[in-house]
Backbone as CSV, one residue per row, in Angstrom:
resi,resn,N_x,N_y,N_z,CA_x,CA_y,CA_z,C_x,C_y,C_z
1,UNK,38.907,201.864,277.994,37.677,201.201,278.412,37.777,199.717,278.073
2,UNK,37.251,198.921,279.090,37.601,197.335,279.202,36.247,197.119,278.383
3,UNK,36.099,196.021,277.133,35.128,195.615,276.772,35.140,194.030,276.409
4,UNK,33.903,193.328,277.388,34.428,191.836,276.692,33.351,191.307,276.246
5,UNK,33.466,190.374,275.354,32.461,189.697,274.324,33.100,188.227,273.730
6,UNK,32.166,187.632,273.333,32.587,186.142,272.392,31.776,186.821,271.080
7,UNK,32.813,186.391,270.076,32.304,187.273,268.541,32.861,185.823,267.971
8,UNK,31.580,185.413,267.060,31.438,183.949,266.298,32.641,184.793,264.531
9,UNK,34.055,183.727,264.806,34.679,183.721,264.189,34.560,182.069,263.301
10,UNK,34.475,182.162,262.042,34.456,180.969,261.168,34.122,179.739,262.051
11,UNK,32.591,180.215,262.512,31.754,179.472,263.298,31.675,178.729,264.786
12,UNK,33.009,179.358,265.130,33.561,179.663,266.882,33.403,180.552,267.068
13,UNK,32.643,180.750,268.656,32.473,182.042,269.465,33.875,181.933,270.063
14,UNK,34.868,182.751,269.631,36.043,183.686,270.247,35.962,184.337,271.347
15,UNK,36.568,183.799,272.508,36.635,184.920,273.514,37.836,186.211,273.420
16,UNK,37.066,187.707,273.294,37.971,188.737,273.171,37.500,189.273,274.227
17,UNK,39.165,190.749,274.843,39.142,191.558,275.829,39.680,192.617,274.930
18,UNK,39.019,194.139,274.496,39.572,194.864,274.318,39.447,196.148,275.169
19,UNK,40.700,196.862,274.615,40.949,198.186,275.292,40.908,199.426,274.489
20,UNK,40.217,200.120,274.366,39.948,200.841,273.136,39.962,202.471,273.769
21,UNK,41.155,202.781,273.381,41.336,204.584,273.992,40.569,205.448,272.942
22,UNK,40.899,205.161,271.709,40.667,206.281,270.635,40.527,205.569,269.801
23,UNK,39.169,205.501,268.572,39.885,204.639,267.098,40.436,205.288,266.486
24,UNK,41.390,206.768,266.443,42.324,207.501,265.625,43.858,206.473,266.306
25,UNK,43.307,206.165,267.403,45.508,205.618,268.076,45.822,204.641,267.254
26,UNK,46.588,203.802,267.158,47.055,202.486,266.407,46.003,201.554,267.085
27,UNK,45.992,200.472,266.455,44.826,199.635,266.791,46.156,198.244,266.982
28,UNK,46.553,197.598,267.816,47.524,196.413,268.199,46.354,195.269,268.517
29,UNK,46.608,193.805,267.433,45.995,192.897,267.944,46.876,191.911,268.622
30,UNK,46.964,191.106,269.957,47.853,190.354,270.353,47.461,188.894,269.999
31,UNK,48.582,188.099,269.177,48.297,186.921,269.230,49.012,186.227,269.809
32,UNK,48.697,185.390,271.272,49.068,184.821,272.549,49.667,183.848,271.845
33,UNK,50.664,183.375,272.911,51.217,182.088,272.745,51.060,180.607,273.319
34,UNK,51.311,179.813,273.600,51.055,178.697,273.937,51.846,177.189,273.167
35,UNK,51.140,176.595,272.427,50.285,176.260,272.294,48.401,176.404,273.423
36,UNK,47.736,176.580,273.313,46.943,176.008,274.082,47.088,177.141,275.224
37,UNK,47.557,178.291,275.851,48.070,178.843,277.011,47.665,180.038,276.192
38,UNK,46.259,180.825,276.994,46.116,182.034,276.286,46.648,182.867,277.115
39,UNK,46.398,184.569,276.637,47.264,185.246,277.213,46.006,186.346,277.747
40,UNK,44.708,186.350,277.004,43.879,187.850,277.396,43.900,188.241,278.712
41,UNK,43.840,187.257,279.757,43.351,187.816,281.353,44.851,188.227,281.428
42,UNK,45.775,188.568,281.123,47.036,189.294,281.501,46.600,190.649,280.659
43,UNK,45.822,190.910,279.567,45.915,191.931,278.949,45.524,193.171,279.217
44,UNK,45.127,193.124,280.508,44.637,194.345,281.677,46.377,195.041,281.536
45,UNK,47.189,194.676,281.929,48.589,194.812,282.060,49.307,194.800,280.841
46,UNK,49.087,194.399,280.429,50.025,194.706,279.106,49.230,196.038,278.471
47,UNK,48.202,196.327,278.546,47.604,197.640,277.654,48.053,198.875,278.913
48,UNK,47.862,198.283,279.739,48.267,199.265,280.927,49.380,200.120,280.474
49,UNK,50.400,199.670,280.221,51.748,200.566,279.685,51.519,201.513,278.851
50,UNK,50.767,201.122,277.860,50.084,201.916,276.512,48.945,202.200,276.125
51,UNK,48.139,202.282,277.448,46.543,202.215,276.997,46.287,203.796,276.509
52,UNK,47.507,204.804,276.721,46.221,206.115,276.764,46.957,206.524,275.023
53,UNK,47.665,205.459,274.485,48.201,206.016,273.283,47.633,204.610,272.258
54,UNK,47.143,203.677,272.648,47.088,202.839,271.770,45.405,202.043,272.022
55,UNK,45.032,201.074,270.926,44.021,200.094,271.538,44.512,199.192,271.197
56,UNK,44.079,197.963,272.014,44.532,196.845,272.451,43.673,195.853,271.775
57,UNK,43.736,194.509,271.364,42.540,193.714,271.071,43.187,191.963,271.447
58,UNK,42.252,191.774,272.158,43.650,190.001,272.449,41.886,189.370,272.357
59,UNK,42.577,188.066,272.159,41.461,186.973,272.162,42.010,186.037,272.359
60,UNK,41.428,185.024,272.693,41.609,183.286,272.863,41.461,182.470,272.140
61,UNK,42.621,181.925,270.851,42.488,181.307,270.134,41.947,179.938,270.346
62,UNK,40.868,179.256,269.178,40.334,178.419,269.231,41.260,176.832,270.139
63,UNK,40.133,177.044,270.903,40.992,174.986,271.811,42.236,175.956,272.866
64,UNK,41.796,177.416,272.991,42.941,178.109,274.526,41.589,178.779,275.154
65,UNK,42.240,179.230,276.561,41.589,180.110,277.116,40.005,179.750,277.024
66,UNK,39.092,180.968,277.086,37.937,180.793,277.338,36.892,180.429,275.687
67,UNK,37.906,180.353,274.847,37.282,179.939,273.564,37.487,178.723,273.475
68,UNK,37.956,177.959,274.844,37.898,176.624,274.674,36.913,175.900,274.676
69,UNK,35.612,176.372,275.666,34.642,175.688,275.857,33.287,176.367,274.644
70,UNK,33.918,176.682,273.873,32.993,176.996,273.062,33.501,176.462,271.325
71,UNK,34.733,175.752,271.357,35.701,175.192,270.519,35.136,173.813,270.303
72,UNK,34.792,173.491,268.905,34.199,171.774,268.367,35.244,170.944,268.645
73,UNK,34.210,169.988,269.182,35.226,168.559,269.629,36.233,168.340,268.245
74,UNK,37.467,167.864,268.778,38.305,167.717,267.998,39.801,168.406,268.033
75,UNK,40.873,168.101,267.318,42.452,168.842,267.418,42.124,170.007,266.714
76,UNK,42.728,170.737,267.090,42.935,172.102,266.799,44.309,172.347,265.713
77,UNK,44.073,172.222,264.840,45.102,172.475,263.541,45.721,174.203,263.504
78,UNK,46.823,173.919,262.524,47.299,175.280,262.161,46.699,175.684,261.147
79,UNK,46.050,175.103,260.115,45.040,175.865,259.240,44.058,176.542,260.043
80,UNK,43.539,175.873,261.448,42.127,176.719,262.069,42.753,178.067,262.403
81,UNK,44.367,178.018,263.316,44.747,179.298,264.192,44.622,180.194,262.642
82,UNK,45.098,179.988,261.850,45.732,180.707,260.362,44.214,181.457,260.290
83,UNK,43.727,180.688,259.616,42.158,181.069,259.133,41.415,181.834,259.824
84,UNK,41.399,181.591,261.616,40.769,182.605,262.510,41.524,183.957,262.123
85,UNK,42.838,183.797,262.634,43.423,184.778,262.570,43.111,186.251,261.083
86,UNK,43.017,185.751,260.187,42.870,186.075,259.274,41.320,186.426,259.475
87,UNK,40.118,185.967,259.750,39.233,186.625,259.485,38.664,187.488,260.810
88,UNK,39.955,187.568,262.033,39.854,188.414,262.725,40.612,189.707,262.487
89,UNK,41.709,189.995,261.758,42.278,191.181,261.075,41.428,191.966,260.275
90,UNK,40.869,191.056,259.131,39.732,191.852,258.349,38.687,191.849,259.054
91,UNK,38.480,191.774,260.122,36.927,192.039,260.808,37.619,193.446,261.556
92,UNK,39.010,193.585,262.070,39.616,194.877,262.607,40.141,195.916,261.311
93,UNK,39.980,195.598,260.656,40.315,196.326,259.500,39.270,196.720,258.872
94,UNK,38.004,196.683,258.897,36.796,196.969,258.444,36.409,197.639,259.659
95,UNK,36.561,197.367,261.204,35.846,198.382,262.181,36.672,199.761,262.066
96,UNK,37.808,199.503,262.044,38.575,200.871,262.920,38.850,201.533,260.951
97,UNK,38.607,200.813,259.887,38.894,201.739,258.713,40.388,201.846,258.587
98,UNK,40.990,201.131,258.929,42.949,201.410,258.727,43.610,199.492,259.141
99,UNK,45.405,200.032,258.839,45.859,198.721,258.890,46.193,198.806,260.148
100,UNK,46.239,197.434,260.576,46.485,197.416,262.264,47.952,196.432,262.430
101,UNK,48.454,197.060,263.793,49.754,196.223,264.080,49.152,194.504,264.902
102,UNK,50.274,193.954,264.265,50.174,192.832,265.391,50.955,192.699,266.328
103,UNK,50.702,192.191,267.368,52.020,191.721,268.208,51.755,190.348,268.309
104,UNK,53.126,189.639,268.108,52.521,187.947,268.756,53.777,187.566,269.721
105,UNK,53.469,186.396,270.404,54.165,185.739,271.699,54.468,184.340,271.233
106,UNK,55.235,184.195,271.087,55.970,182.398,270.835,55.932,181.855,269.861
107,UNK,54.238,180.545,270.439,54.025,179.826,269.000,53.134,181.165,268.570
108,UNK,52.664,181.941,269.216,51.755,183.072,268.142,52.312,183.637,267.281
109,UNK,53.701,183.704,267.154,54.771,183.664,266.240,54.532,183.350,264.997
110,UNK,54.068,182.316,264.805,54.621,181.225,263.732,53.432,181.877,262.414
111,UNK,51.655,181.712,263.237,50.628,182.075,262.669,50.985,183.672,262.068
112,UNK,51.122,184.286,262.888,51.245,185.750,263.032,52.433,186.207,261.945
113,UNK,53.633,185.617,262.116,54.647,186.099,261.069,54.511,186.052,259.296
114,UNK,53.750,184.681,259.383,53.428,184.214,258.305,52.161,185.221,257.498
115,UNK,51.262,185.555,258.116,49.892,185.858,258.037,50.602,187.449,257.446
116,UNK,51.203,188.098,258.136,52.180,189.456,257.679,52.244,189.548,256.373
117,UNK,53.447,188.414,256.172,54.400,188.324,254.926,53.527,187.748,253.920
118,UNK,52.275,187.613,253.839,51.236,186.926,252.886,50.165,188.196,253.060
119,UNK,50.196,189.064,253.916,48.835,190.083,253.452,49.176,191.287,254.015
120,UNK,50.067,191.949,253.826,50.909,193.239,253.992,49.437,194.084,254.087
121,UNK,48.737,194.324,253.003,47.740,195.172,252.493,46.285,195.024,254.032
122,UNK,46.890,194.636,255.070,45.651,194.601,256.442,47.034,195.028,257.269
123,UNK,47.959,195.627,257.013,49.218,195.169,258.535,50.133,196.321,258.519
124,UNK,49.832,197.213,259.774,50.508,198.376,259.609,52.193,198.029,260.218
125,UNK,52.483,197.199,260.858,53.859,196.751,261.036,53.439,195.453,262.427
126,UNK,54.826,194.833,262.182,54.635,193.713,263.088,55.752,193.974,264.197
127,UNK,55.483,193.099,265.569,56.560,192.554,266.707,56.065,191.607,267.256
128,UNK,57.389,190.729,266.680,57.442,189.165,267.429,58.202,189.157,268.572
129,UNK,57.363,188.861,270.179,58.251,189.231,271.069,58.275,187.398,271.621
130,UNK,59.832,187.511,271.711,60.494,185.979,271.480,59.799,185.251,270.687
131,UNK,60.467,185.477,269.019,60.012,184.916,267.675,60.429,183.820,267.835
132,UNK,59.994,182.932,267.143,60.541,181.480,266.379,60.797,181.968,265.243
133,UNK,61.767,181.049,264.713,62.566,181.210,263.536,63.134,180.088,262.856
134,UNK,63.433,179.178,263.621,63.965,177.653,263.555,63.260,176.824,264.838
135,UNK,62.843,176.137,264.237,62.396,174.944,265.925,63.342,173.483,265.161
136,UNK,63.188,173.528,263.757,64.222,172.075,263.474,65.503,172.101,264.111
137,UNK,66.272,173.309,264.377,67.728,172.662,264.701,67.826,173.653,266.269
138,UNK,66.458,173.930,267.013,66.695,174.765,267.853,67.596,174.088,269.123
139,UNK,66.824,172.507,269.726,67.730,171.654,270.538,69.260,171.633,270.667
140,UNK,69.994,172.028,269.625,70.742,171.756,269.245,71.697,173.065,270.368
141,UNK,70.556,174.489,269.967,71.666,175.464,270.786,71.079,175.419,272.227
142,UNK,69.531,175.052,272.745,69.589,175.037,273.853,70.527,173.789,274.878
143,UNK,71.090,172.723,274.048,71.808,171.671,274.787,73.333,172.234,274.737
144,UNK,73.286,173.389,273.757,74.812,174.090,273.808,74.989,174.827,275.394
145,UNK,73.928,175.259,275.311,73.622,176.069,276.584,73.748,175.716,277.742
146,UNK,73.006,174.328,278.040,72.698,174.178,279.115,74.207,173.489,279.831
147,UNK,74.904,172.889,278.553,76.211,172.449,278.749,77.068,173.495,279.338
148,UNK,77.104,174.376,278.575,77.688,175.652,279.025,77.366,176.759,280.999
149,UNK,76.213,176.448,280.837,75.880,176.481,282.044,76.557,175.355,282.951
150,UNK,76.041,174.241,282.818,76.650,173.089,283.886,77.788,173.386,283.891
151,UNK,78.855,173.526,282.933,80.252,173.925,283.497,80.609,175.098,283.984
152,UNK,79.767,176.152,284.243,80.312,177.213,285.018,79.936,177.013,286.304
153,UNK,78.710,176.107,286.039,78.182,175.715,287.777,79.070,174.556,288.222
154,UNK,80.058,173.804,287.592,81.066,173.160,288.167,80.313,171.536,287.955
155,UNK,79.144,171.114,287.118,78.621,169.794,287.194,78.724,169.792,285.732
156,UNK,80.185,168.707,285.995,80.482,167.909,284.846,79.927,166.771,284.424
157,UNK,78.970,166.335,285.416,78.229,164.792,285.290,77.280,165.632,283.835
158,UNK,76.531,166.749,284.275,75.540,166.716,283.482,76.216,167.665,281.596
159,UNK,77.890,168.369,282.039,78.022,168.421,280.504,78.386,167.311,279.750
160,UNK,78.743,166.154,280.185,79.446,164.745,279.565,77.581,164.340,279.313
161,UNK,76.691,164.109,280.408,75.065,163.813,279.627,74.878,164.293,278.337
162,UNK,75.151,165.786,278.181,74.645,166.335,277.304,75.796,165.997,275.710
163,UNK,76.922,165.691,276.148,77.787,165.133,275.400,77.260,163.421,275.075
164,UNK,76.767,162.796,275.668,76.227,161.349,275.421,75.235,161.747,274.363
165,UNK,74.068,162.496,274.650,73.051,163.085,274.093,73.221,163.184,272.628
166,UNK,74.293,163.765,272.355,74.957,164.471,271.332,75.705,163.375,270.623
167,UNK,76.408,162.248,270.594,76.678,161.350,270.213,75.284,160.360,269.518
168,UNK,74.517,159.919,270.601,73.666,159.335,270.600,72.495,159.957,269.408
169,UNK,73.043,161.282,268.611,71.999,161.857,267.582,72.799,161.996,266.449
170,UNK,74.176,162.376,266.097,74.789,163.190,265.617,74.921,164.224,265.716
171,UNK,74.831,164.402,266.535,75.110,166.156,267.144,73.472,166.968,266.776
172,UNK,72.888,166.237,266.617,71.169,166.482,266.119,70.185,166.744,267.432
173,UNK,70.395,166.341,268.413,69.815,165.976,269.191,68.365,165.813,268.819
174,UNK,68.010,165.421,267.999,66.953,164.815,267.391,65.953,163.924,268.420
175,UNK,64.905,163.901,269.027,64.108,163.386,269.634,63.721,161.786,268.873
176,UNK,63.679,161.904,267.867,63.412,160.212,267.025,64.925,159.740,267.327
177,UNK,65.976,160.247,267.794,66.887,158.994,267.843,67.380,158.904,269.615
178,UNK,66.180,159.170,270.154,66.715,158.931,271.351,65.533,157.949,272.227
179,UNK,65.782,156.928,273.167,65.158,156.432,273.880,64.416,156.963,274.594
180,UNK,63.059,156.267,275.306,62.658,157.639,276.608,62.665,157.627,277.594
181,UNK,64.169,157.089,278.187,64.864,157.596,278.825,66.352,158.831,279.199
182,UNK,66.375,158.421,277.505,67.394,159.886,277.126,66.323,160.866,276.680
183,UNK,65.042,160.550,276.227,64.352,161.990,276.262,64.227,162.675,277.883
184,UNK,63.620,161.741,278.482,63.571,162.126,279.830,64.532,163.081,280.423
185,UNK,65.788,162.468,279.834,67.529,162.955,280.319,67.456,164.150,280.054
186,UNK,67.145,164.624,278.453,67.459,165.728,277.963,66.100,166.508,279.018
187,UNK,65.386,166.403,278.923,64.227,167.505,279.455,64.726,167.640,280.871
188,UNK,65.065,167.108,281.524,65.329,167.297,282.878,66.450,168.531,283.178
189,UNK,67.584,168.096,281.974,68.419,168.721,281.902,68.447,170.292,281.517
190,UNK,67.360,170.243,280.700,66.713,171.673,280.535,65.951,172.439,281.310
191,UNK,65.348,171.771,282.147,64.382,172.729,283.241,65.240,172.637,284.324
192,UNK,65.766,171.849,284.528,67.198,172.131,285.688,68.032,173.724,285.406
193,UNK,68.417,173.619,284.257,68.872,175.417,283.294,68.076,175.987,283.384
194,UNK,66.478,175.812,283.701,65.701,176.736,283.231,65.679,177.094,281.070
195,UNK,65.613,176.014,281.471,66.130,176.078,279.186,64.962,175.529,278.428
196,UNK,63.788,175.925,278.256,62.817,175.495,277.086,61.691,174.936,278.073
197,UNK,61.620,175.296,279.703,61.272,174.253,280.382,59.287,174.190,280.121
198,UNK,59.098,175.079,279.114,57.780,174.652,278.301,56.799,175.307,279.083
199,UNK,56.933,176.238,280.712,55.940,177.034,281.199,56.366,178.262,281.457
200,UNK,55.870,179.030,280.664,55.420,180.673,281.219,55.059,180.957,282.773
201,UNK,56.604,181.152,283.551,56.063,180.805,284.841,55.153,182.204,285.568
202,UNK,55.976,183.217,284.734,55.218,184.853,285.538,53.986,184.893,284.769
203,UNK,53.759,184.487,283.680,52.282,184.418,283.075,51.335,183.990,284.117
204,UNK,51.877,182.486,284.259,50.910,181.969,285.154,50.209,182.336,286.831
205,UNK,51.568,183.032,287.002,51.190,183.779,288.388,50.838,185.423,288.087
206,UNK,50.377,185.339,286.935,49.853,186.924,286.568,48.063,186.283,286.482
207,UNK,48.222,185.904,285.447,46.698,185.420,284.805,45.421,185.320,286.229
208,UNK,45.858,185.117,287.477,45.207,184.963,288.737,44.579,186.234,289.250
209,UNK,45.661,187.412,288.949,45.591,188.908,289.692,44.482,189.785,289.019
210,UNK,44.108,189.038,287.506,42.718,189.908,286.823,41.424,189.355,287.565
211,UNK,40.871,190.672,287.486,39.396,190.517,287.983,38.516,189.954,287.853
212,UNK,38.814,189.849,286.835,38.146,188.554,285.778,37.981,187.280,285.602
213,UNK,39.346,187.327,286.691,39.787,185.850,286.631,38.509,184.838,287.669
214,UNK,38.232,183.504,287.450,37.486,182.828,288.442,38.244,181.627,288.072
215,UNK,37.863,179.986,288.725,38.532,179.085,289.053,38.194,178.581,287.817
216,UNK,37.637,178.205,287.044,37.135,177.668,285.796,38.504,178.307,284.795
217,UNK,38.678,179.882,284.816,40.192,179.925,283.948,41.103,178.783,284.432
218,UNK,41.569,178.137,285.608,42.619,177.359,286.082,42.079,176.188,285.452
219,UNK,40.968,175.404,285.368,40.883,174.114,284.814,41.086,174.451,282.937
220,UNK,40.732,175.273,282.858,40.776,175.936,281.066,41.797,175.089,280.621
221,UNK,43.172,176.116,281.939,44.622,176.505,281.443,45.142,174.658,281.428
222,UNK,44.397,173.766,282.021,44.912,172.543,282.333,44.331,172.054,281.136
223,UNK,43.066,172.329,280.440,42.891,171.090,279.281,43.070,171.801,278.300
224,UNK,43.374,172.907,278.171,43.709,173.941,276.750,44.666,172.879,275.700
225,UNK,45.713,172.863,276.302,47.002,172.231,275.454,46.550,170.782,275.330
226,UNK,45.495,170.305,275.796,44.955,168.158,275.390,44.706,168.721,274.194
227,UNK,43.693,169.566,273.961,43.057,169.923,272.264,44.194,170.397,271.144
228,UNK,45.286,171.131,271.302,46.355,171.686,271.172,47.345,170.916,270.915
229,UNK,47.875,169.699,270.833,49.232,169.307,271.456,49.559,169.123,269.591
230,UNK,48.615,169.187,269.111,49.162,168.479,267.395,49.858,169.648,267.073
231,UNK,49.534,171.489,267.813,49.798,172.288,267.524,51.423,172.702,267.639
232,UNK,51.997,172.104,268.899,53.558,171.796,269.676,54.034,170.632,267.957
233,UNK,53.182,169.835,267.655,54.098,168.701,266.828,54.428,169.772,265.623
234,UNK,53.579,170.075,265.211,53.142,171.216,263.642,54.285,172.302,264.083
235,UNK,54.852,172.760,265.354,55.554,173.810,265.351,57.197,173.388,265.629
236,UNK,57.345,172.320,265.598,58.316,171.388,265.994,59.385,171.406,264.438
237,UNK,57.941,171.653,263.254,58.921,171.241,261.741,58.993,173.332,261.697
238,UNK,58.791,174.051,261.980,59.200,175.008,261.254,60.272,175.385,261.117
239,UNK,60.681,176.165,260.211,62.040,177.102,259.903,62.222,178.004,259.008
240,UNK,61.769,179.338,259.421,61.638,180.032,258.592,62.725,180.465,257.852
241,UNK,63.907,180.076,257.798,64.893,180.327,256.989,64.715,180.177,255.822
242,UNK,63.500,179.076,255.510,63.197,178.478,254.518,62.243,178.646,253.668
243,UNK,62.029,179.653,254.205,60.691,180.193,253.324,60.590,181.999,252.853
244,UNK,59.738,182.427,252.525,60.531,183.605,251.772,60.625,184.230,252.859
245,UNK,61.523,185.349,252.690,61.803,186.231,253.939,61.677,187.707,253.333
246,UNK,60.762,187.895,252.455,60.494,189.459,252.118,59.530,189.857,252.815
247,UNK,59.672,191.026,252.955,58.269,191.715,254.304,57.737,192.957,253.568
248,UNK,56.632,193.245,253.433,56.009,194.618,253.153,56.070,195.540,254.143
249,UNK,56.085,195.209,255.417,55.817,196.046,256.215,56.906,196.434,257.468
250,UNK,56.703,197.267,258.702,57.967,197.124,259.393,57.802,196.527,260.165
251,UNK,59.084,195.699,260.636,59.488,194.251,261.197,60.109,194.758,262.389
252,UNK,59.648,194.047,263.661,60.376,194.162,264.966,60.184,192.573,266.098
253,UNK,61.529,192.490,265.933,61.624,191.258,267.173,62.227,191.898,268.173
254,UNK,61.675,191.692,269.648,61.756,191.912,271.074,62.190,190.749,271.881
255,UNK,63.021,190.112,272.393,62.719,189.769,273.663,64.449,189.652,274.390
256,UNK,64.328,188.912,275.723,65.576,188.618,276.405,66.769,188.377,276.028
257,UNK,68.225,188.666,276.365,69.609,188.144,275.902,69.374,186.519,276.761
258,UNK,68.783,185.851,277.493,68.579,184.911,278.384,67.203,183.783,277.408
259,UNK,67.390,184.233,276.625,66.027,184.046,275.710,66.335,182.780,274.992
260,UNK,66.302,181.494,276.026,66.729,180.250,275.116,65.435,179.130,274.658
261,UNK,64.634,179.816,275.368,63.041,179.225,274.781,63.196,179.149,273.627
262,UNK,63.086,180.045,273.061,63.177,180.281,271.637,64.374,181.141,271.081
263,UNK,65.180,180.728,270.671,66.950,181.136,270.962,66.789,182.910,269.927
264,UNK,67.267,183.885,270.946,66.928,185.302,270.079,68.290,185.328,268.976
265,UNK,69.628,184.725,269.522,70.101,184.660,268.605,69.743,183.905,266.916
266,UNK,68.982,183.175,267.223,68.222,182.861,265.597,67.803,183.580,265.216
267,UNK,66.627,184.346,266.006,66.045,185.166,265.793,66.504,186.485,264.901
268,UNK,67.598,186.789,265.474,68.617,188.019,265.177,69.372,187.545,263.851
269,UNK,69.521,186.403,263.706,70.142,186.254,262.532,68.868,185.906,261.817
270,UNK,67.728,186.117,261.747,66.877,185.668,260.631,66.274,187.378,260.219
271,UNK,66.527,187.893,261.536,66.182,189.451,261.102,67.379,190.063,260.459
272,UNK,68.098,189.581,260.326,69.640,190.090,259.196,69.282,189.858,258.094
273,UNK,68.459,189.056,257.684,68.435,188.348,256.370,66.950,188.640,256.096
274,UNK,66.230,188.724,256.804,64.734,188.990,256.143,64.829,190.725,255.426
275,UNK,64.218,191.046,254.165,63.809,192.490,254.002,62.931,192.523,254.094
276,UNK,62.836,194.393,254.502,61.529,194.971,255.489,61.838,196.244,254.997
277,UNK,60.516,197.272,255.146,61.003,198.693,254.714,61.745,199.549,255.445
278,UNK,61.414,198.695,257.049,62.156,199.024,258.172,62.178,197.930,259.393
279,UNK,63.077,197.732,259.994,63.305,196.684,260.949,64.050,197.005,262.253
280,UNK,64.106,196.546,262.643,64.890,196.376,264.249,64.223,195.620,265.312
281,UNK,65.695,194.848,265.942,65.991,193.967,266.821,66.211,194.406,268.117
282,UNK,65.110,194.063,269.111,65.289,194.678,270.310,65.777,193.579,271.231
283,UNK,66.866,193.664,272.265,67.088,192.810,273.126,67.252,193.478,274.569
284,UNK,66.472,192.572,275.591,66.114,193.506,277.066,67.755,192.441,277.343
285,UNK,68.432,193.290,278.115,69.319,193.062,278.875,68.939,191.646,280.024
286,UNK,69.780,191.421,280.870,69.379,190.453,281.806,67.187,190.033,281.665
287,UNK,66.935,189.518,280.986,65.874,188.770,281.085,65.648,187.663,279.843
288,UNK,64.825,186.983,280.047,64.161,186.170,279.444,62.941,185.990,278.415
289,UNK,62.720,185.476,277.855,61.396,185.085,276.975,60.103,185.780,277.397
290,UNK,60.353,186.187,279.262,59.167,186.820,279.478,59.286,187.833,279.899
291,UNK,60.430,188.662,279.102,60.601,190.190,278.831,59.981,190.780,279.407
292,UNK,58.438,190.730,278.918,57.604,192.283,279.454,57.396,191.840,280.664
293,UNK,57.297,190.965,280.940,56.597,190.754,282.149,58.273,191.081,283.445
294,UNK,59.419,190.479,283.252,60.627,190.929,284.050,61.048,192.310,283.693
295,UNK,61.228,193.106,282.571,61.701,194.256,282.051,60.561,195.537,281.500
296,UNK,59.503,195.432,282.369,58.448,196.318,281.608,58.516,197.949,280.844
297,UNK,59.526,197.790,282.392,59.823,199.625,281.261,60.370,199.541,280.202
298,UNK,61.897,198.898,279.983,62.997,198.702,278.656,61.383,197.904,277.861
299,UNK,61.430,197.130,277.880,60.172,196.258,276.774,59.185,197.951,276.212
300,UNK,58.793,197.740,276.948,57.348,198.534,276.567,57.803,199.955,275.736
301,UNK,59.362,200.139,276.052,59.569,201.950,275.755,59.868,201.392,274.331
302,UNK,60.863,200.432,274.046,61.337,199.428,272.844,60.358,199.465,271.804
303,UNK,59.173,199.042,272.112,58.121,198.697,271.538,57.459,199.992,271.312
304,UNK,57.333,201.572,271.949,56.868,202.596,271.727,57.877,203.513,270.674
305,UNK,58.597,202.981,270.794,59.964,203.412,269.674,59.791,203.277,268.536
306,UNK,59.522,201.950,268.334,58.976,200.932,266.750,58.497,201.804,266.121
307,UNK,56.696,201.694,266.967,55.761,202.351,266.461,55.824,203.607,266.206
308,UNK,56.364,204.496,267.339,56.544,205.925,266.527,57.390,205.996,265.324
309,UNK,58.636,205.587,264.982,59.435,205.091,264.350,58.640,204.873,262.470
């Protein structure tokens, strides 16, 4: 059963969509990614796979989606996502009487992983589908990439760019040591690969097909990320290598072998090294960052595995 409401979270009305089969099933809250780019009007479809075994709960974090226009003038910090987040778990942890899973998407990553490994005692297990793990030295493997690509596609102009690039940083590719016209260089060079190119393109041509949807979501999705953008700078320094990596609970990262948004090989090596009481690393064959949405069956069965698991 589809139920929607704005529920005043630490003095923002939150826009939520839930799906609620049973309160005995697992209770999954999704925290969308973006910055600024919510995910609920897709969540017709994503519960779809699992609605008659699970409930669903997504919302629109403060300055995204439809909790934008109800969001106080001003930037939208990572203490606010943190803090909502948090007093939306214990508000699901007090309805349904048990610990609930999360799932998060990208930067929902960052809030979401953290929020885990600091309050085990609300969190029946987690999945980060295409985690962050490093964003400080991530440039570094998507310009490996895209190099690597240009030479199988036979354009050497653009692996010698990416070799200038790479000089021009110390092999850092560091954004403070480049002009902006070599920033320009590098970004071009990446959405040309299809490498970090910063839009959720099947999201966006999903988010239209809910019923729900009207033209006011499309202007949302355009000023979401103005309120947001400090949120892209704030996610720019993380690295969780660097911070503790013990987990109370069980740990699952999901997404694409094609997965250079957010590189799964980091990912995979940060799930080697994190402890968990139980873990596993899921990777969908031929797809991308937007896994469920290209691979729904492999994704979704992956993810029904975990949980029984």
């Amino acid at each position: 059963m589809e139920k929607v409401e704005y529920i005043d979270i630490n003095g923002t009305e939150h826009f939520f969509i839930e799906y609620e089969t049973d309160p005995q099933f697992p209770v999954i809250l999704y925290v969308h990614g973006g910055p600024g780019l919510a995910e609920s009007l897709v969540g017709w479809e994503i519960a779809g796979y699992t609605e008659k075994i699970y409930n669903w709960i997504f919302y629109d974090q403060r300055g995204a989606g439809r909790t934008y226009y109800k969001s106080p003038d001003g930037l939208v910090s990572y203490e606010d996502i943190y803090r909502d987040l948090d007093a939306i778990v214990r508000m699901l942890y007090e309805r349904y009487n048990k610990k609930i899973y999360i799932m998060a998407h990208n930067w929902g990553t960052v809030p979401a992983i953290r929020y885990v490994r600091e309050n085990p005692g609300f969190i029946a297990g987690y999945i980060g589908n295409s985690q962050i793990a490093d964003m400080v030295n991530v440039a570094k493997i998507r310009c490996a990439r895209a190099k690597e690509l240009a030479l199988s596609a036979g354009c050497k102009r653009d692996a010698k760019a990416v070799d200038k690039l790479s000089e021009a940083t110390e092999g850092t590719f560091c954004r403070d040591r480049l002009t902006k016209k070599q920033i320009t260089k590098l970004n071009v060079l990446l959405s040309k690969y299809n490498i970090a190119s910063g839009t959720d393109r099947l999201l966006m041509k999903k988010i239209p097909t809910n019923p729900l949807y009207d033209m006011v979501d499309l202007r949302i999705l355009m000023s979401g990320p103005k309120i947001s953008y400090k949120l892209n700078e704030y996610m720019r320094s993380v690295n969780l290598f660097d911070e503790d990596k013990k987990y109370e609970v069980p740990m699952m990262f999901i997404t694409g072998n094609w997965d250079y948004q957010y590189p799964y090989k980091t990912a995979e090596a940060y799930m080697e090294q994190l402890s968990a009481p139980y873990k596993r690393m899921a990777v969908i064959e031929d797809a991308t960052y937007d896994a469920m949405y290209e691979k729904p069956e492999e994704f979704w069965t992956a993810v029904r595995e975990f949980i029984k698991a």
